[in-house]
FIZAMI-938460 format. One record per residue (C-alpha): y negated, x, z negated; residue number from 1; residue in one letter. Coordinates in steps of 0.02 Angstrom, whole numbers, plus 50000, padded with zeros to 5 digits. Layout:
+-------+-------+-------+-----+---+
|    py |    px |    pz |   k | r |
+-------+-------+-------+-----+---+
|     Y |     X |     Z | NUM | a |
...
+-------+-------+-------+-----+---+
This chain:
+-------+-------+-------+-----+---+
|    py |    px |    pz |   k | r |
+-------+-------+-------+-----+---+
| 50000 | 50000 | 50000 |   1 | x |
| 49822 | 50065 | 50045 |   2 | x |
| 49704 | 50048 | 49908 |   3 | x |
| 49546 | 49923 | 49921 |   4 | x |
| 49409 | 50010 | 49985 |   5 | x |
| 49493 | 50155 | 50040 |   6 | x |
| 49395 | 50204 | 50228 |   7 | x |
| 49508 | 50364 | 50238 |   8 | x |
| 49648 | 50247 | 50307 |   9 | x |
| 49536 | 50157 | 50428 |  10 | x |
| 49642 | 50115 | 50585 |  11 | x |
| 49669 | 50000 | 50726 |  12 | x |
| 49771 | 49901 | 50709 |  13 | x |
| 49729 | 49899 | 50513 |  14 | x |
| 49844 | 49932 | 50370 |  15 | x |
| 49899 | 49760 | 50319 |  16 | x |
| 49966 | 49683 | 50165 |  17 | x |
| 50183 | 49696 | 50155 |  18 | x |
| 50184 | 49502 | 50232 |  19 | x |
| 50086 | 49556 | 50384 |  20 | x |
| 50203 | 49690 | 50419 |  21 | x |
| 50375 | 49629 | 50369 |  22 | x |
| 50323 | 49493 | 50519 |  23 | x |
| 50278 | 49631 | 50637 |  24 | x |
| 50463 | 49699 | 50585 |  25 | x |
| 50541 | 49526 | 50625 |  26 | x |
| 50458 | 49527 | 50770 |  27 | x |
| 50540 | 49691 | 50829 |  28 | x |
| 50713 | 49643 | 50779 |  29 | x |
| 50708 | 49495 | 50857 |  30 | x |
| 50649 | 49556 | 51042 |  31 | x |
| 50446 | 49503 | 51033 |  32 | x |
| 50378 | 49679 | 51010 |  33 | x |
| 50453 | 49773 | 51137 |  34 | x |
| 50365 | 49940 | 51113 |  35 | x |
| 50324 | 50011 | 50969 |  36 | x |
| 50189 | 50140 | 50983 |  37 | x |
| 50045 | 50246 | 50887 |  38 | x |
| 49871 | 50287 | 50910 |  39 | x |
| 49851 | 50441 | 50832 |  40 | x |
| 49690 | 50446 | 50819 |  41 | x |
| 49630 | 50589 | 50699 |  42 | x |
| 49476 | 50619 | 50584 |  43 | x |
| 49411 | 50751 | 50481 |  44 | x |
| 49371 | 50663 | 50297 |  45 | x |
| 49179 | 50690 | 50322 |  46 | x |
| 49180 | 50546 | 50484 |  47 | x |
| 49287 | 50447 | 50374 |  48 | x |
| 49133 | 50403 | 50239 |  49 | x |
| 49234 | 50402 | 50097 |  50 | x |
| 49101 | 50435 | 49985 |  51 | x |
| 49002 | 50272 | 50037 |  52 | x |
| 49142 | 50181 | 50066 |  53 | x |
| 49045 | 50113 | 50237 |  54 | x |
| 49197 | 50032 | 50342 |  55 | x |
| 49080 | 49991 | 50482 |  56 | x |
| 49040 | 50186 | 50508 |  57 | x |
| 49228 | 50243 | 50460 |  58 | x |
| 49312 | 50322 | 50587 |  59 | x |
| 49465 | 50209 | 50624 |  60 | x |
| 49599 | 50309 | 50652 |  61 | x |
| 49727 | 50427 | 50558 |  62 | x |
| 49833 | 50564 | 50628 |  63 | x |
| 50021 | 50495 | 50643 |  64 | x |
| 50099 | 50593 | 50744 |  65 | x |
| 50200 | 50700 | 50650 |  66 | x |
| 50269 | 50571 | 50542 |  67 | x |
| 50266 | 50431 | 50668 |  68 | x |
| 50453 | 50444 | 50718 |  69 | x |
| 50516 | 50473 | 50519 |  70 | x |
| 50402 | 50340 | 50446 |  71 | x |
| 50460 | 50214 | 50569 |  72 | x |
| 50642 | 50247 | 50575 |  73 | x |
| 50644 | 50252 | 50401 |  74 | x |
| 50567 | 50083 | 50388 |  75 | x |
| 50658 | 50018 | 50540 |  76 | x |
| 50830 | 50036 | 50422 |  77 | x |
| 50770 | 49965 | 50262 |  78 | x |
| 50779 | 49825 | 50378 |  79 | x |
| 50932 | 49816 | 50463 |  80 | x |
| 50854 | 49880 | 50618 |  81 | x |
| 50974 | 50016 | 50717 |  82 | x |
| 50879 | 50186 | 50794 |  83 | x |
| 50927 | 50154 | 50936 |  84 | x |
| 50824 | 50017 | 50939 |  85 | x |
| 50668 | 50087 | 50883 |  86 | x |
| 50695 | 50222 | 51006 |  87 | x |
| 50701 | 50105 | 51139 |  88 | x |
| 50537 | 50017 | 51106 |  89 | x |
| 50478 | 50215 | 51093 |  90 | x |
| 50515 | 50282 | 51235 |  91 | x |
| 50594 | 50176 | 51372 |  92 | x |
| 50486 | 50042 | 51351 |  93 | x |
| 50312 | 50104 | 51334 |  94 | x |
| 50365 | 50231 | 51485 |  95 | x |
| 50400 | 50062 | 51594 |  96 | x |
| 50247 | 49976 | 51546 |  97 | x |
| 50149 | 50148 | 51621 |  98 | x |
| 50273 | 50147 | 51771 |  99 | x |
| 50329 | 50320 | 51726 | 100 | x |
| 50515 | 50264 | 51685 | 101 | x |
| 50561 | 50409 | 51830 | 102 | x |
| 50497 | 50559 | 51737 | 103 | x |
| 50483 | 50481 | 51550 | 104 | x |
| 50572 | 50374 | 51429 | 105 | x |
| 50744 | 50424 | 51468 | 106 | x |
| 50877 | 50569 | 51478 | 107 | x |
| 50927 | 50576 | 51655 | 108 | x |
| 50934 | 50675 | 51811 | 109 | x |
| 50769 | 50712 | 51893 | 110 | x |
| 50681 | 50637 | 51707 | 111 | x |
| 50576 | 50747 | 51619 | 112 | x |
| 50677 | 50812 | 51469 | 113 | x |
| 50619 | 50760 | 51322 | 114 | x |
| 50694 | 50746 | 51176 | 115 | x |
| 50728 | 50790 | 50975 | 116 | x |
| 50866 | 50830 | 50877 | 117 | x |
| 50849 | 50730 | 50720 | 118 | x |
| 50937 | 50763 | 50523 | 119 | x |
| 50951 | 50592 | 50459 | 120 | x |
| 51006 | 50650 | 50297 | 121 | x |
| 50879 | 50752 | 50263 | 122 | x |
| 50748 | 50715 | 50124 | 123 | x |
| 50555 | 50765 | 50153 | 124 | x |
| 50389 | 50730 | 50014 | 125 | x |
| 50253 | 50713 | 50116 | 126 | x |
| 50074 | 50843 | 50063 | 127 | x |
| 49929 | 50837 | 50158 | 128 | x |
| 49933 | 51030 | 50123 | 129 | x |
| 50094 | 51061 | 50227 | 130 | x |
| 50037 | 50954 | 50370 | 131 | x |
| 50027 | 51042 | 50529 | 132 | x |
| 49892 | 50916 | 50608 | 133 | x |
| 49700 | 50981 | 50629 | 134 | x |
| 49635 | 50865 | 50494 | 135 | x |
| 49776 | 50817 | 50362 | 136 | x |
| 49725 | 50640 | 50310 | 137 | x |
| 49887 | 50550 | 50257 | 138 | x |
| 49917 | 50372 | 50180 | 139 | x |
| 50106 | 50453 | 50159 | 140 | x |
| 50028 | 50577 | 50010 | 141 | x |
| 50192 | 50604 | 49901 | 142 | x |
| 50295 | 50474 | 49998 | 143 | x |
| 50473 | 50528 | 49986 | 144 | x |
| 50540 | 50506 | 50189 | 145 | x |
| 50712 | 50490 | 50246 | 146 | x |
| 50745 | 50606 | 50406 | 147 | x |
| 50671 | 50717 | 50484 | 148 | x |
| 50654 | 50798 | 50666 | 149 | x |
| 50735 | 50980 | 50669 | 150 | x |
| 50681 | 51025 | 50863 | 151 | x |
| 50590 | 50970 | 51003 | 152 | x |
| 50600 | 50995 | 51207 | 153 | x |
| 50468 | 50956 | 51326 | 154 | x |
| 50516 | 50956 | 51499 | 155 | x |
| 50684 | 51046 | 51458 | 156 | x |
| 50596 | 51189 | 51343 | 157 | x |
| 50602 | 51183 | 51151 | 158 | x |
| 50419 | 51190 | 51065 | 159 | x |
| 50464 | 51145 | 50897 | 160 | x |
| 50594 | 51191 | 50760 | 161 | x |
| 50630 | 51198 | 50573 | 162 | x |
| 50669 | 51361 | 50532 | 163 | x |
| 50725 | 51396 | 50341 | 164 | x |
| 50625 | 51237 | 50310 | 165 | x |
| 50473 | 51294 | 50390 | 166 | x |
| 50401 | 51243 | 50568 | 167 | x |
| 50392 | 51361 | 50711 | 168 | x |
| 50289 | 51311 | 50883 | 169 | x |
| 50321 | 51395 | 51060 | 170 | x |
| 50164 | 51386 | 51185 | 171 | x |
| 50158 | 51229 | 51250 | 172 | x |
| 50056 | 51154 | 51386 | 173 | x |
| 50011 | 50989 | 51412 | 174 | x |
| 50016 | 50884 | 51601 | 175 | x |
| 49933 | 50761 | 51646 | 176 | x |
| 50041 | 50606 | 51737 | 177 | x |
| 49997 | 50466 | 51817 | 178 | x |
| 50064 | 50306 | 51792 | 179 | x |
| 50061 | 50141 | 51881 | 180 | x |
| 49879 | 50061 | 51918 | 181 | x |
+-------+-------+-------+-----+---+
């Protein structure tokens, strides 16, 4: 739960009470959200007013995605709600919607590959401190998560890893794609 006045969490869509997003969850299950995506839309603490507590001049966004996938999956089986399913509404889905379903989305030939390996037995507590994004502004601050990614290819070529616990980064570089429209 995000606490009442707190413009450090500002995002769109906003954080909503438990009822709000328990329906969202139903909705996934049941086949009416069919993608499942995040903003990440990062903020150092000084554009996110927290002294005045101004919402209107907030900046509304949070960095999520580190913890996107192991917040989400994590919530995803408290409620009955198989990975496979989640990844779906990740990847495929979002990479249809784009029309990019022949380079993104999925694992086959001629398909971009990208993908993670994933421990989902392992145990994380979430610090701002050991975040690796820019501007480490968390609503997950001491959060135990379930999970956690151990690697992760771009186009075929591995630019993250956990390494004795601790995350190493290749070079990567960025393309940009274009989609349908």
């Amino acid at each position: 739960e995000i606490p009442e006045g707190a413009t450090a969490y500002k995002c769109a869509p906003p954080i909503r009470e438990a009822f709000n997003r328990d329906l969202l969850w139903d909705a996934v299950r049941e086949g009416l959200l069919t993608q499942v995506v995040t903003d990440h839309s990062p903020s150092t603490l000084d554009l996110k007013c927290n002294d005045s507590g101004d919402f209107v001049r907030a900046w509304g966004g949070i960095s999520s995605l580190e913890l996107g996938f192991t917040v989400l999956a994590g919530q995803a089986r408290a409620r009955g709600i198989a990975l496979e399913t989640l990844l779906a509404r990740m990847t495929e889905a979002p990479a249809e919607l784009v029309g990019l379903t022949q380079r993104k989305g999925r694992l086959a030939a001629g398909a971009d590959a990208d993908f993670f390996f994933w421990d989902d037995n392992a145990k994380r507590t979430v610090h701002a401190v050991d975040l690796q994004h820019r501007n480490p502004i968390t609503p997950y601050e001491g959060r135990e998560l379930g999970g956690q990614v151990v690697r992760t290819f771009l186009r075929g070529r591995e630019v993250f890893r956990l390494e004795a616990g601790k995350p190493v980064f290749a070079q990567t570089s960025g393309q940009w794609l274009r989609g349908a429209g």
